[in-house]
C-alpha positions as CSV (number, residue, x, y, z in Angstrom):
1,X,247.2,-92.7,0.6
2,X,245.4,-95.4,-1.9
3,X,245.5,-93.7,-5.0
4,X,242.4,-95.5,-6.4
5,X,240.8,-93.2,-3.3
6,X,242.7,-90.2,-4.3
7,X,241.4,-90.6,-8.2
8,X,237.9,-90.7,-7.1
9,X,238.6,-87.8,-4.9
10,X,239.8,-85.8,-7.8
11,X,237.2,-86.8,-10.1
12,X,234.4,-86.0,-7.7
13,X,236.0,-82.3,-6.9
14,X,236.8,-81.5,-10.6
15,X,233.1,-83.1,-12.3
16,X,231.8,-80.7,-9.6
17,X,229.1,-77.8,-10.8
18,X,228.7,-77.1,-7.7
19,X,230.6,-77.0,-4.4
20,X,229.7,-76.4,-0.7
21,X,233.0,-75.6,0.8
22,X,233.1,-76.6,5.1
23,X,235.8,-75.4,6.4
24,X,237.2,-75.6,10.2
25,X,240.0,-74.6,12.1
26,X,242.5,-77.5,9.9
27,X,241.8,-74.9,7.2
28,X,244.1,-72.1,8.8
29,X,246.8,-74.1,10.0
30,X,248.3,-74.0,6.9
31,X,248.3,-71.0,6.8
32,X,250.4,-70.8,9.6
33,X,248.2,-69.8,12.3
34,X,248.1,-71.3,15.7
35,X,246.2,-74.6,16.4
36,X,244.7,-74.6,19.9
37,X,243.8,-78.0,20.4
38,X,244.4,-79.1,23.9
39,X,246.1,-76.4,26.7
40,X,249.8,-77.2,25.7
41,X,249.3,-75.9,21.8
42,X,247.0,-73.1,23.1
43,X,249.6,-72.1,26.2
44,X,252.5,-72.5,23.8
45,X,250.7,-69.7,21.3
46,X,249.9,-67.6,24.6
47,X,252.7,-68.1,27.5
48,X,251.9,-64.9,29.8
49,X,248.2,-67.2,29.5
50,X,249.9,-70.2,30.6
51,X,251.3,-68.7,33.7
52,X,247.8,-67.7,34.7
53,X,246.6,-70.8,33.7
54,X,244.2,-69.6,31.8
55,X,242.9,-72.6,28.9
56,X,241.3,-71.5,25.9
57,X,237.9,-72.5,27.3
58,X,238.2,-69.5,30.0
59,X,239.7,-67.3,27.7
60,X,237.0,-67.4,25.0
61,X,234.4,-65.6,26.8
62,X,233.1,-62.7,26.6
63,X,232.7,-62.3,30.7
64,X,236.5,-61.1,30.4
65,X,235.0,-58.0,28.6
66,X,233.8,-56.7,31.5
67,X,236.1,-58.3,34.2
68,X,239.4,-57.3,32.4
69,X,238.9,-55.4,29.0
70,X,243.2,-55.2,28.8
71,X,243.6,-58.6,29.3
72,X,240.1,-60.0,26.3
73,X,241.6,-57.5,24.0
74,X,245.1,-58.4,24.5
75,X,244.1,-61.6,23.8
76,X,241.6,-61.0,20.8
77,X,244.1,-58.3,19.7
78,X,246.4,-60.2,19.4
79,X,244.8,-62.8,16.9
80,X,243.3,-59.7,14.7
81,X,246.9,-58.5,14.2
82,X,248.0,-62.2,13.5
83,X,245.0,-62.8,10.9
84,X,245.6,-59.8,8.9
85,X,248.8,-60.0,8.7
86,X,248.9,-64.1,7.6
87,X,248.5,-65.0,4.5
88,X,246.3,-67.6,2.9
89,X,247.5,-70.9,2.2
90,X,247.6,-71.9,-1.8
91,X,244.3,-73.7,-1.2
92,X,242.6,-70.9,-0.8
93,X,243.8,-69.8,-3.9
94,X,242.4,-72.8,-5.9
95,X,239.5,-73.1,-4.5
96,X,238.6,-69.5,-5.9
97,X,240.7,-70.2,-9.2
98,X,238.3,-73.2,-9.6
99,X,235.2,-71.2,-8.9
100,X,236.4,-68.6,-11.2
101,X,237.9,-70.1,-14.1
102,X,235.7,-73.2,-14.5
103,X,232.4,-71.3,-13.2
104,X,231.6,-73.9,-10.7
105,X,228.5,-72.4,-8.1
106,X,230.8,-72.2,-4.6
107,X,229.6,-71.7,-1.2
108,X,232.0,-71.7,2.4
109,X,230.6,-72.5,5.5
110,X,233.3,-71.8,7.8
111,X,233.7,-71.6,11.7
112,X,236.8,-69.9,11.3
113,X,236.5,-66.1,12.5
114,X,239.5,-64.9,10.6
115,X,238.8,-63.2,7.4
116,X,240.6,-65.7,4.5
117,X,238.4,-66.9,2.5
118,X,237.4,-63.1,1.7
119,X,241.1,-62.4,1.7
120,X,241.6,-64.9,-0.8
121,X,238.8,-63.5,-2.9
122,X,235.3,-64.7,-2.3
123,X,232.6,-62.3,-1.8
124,X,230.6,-61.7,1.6
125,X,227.3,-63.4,-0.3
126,X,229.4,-66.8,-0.8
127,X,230.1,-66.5,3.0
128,X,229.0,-68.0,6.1
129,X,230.8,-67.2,9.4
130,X,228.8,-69.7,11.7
131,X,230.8,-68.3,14.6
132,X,230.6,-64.8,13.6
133,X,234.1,-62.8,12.6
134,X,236.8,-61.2,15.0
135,X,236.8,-58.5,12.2
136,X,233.9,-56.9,12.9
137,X,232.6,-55.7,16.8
138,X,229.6,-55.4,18.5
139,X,228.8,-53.3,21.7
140,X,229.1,-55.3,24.8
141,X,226.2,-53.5,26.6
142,X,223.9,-54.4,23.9
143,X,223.0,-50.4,23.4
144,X,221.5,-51.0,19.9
145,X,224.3,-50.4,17.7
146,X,224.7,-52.4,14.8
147,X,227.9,-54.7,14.3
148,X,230.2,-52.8,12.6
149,X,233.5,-53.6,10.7
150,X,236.7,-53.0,12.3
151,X,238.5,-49.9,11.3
152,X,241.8,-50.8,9.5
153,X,243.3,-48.2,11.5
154,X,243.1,-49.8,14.4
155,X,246.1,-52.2,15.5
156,X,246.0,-52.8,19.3
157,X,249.0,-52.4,21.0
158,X,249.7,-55.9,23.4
159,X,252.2,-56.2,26.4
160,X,254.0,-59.0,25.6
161,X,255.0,-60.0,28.6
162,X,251.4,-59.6,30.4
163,X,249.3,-59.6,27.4
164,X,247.4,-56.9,28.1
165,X,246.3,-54.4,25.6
166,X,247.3,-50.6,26.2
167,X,244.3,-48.4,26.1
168,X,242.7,-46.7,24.6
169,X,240.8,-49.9,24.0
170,X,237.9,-50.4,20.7
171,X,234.5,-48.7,21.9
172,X,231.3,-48.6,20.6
173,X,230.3,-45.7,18.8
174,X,226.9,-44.9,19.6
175,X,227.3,-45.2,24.0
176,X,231.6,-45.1,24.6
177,X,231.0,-48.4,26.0
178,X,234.0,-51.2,25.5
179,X,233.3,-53.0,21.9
180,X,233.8,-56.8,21.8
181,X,234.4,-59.0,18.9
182,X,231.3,-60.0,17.1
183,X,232.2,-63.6,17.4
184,X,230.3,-66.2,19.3
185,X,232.3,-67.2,22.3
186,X,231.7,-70.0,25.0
187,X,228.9,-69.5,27.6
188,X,228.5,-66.2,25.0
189,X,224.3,-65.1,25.7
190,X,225.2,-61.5,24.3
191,X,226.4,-62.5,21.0
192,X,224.6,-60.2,18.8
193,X,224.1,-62.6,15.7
194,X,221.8,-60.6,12.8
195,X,224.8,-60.5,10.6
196,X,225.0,-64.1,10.6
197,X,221.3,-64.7,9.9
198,X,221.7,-62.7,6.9
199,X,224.2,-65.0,5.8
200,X,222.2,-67.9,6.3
201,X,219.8,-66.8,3.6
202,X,222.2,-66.2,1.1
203,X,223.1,-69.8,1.9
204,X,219.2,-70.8,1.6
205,X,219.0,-69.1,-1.8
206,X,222.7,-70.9,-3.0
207,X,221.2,-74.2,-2.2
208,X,217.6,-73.0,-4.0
209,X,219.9,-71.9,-7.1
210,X,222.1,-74.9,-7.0
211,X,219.6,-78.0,-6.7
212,X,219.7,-79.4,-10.1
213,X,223.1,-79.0,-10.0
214,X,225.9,-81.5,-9.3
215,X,226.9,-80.7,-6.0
216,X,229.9,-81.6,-4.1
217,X,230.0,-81.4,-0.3
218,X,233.7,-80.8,0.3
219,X,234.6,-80.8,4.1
220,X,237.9,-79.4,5.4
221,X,240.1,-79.7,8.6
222,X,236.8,-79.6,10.7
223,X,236.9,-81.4,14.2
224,X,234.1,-83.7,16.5
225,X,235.2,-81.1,19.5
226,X,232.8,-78.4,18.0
227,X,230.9,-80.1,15.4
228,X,228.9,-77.5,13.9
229,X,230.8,-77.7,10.3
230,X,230.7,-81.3,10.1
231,X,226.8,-82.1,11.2
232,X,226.3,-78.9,8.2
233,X,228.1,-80.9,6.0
234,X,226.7,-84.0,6.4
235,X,223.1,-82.2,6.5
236,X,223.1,-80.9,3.4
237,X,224.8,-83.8,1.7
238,X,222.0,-86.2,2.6
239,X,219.7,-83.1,1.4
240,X,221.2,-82.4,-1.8
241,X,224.5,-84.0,-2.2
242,X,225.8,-85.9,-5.0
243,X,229.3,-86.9,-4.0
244,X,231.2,-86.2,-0.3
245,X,234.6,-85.4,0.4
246,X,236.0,-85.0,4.4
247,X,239.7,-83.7,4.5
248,X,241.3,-84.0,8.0
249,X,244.5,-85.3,9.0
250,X,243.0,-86.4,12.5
251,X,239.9,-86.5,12.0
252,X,239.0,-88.0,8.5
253,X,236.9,-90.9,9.5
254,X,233.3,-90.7,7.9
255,X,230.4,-92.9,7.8
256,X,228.4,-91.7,5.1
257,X,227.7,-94.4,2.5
258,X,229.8,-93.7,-0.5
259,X,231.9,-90.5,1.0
260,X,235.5,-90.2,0.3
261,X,237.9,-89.3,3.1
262,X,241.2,-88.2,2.8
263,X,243.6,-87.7,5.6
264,X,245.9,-85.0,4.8
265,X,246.3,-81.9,5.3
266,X,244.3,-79.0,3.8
267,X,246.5,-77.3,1.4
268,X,247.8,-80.7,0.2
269,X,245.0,-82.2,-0.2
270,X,243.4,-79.0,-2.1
271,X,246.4,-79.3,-4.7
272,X,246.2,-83.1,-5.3
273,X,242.5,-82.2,-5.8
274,X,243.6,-80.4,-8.5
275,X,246.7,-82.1,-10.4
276,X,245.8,-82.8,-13.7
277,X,243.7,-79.7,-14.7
278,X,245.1,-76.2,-15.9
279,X,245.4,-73.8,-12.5
């Protein structure tokens, strides 16, 4: 890594007043969770899936719901059990030191569904979950009920071997009928996404609050395969930016005149941000 790159990069993150946070699935791995890019990471994670030969793709959607309950909430079972039980990575932790400590105006935008950056302290208004959040559930039948949280109670109980959950499974309160995850899934027409709308006006009102501000774009461990974090970023950058900063250890290539990229890894990268200032 140049270090005349990595100076501006600190300088740019600590100068910040403000800082829109992008965050995709390079942000977890840290962490320790899973990282299922391509069939052999995603069958290594789930091996009773790769004897099925079931990718990813298949699995994340919601038609197994209704096909075979056990089997979607063995499998979305057992990533709630893995999030809540993970813990988040040191950057996490100084990206909320930062916002506390120095007061600097912080917003995540995150296609992650697993709960950390509210684990690691930020509150539900600093939040977007573009793809919704695997700990709260919506009713698959669409009866009317709205999305509620999980229950911490409830820890489903997976077959190792078959990877099917043992019953009873989650249900929707209002009809009995089988409750999903309220996460937007592929070829998903029944994701029930007012929570997420919500969110996206606290975001309007951030950006409203934040415009004279100097505001950093900071972009982490999001991928081209689902671009949704990175066109965001880049968005509201040529909107209101003042300095860009794209964090991927794949992936870090950027073409936006005068942005800084950095290929490392998140929680690396988040501490190097930092060296040189009291944590």
């Amino acid at each position: 890594m140049n270090q005349n790159i990595l100076n501006n990069a600190r300088e740019a993150y600590q100068n910040a007043e403000a800082i829109l946070v992008g965050a995709g699935a390079g942000m977890g791995v840290d962490s320790g969770l899973p990282d299922f890019r391509g069939k052999d990471g995603f069958w290594k994670a789930y091996p009773p899936l790769a004897k099925l030969g079931i990718q990813f793709e298949e699995m994340a959607n919601p038609q197994w719901f209704i096909t075979n309950p056990q089997l979607a909430w063995g499998f979305y079972g057992h990533r709630l059990n893995l999030y809540r039980k993970t813990i988040p990575h040191l950057g996490f932790e100084l990206l909320h030191k930062k916002h506390l400590k120095q007061k600097t105006h912080t917003f995540i935008f995150t296609s992650n569904v697993d709960g950390h950056f509210q684990k690691s302290g930020f509150k539900e208004k600093q939040i977007i979950e573009c793809h919704g959040s695997l700990l709260h559930l919506q009713c698959t039948q669409l009866c009317g009920y709205p999305i509620w949280p999980v229950d911490s109670k409830i820890e489903p109980q997976i077959d190792s071997h078959t990877l099917y959950a043992q019953e009873p499974l989650p249900a929707c309160p209002e009809c009995g009928s089988i409750a999903r995850p309220n996460i937007l899934m592929f070829s998903d027409w029944a994701w029930e996404n007012k929570r997420c709308e919500i969110q996206k006006l606290n975001l309007q009102n951030w950006l409203n609050q934040i415009k004279d501000k100097n505001l950093l774009v900071l972009e982490i461990g999001a991928g081209t395969n689902i671009p949704t974090v990175r066109s965001t970023c880049e968005q509201i950058f040529h909107s209101l930016g003042d300095s860009f900063i794209r964090i991927n250890l794949r992936e870090s290539e950027c073409g936006i005149n005068g942005a800084i990229s950095l290929p490392m890894k998140a929680k690396e990268a988040l501490s190097k941000l930092m060296e040189g200032k009291g944590r």
